[in-house]
N, C-alpha and C positions, 0 to 999 in steps of 0.2 A: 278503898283498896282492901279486898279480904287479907287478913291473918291470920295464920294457922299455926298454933303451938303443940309439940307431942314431944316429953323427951326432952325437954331443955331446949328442942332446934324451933326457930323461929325462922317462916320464909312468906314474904309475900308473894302476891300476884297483880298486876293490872290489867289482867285479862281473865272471862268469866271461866269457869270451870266445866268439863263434859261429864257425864255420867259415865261409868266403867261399863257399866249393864244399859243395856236398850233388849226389851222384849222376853228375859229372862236370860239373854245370851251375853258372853262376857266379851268384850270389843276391843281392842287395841285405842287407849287413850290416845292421843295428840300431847306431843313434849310442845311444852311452857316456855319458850327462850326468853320471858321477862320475868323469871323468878330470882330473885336476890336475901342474900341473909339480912337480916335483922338484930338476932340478939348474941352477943360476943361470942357465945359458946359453938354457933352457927358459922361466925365468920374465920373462928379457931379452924375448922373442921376444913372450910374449902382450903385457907391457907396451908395446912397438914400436905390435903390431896395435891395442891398445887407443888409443895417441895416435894411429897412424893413422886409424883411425873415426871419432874424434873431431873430427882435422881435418877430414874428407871431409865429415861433416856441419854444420862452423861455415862452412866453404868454401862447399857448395854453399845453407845456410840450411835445414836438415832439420828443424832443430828451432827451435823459437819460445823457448820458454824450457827452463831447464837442467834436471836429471832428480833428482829427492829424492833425499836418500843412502840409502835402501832398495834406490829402482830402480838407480841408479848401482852398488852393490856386485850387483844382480842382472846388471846388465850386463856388467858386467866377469867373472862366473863362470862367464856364458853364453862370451863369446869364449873364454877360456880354455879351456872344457869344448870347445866346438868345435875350436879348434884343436889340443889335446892328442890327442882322438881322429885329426886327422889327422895327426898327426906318431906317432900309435902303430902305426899302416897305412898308414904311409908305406914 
């Protein structure tokens, strides 16, 4: 399983990596949905974004009622997966 460290964040991968550039041309990468944090400072950060969200949507009234704990743990793997991938191509 590659590791990649920059910055204090650490996120893996189980799946191989694409190049950005093919030909000299620069390509729209493929998002990673099995990237996960690693090392505390990493898993600080998704938690942050997550009670950020959270507020943004109690704030602005996005949501009517709260999210079953199925979708709530999907939620939360989704940000995480999102933001691992950018802090890995970062």
């Amino acid at each position: 399983m590659p590791l990649r460290e920059r910055g204090g964040y650490a996120v893996t991968t189980r799946m191989t990596e694409t190049e950005d550039q093919k030909d000299g041309k620069l390509e729209d990468r493929p998002f990673n949905p099995w990237r996960i944090p690693i090392t505390d400072k990493a898993k600080q950060v998704v938690e942050e974004a997550i009670k950020l969200l959270e507020s943004y949507e109690r704030y602005y009234k996005l949501r009517k009622r709260t999210r079953r704990p199925a979708d709530q743990t999907v939620f939360e793997r989704t940000v995480s997966a999102i933001l691992c991938d950018a802090i890995y191509h970062i």
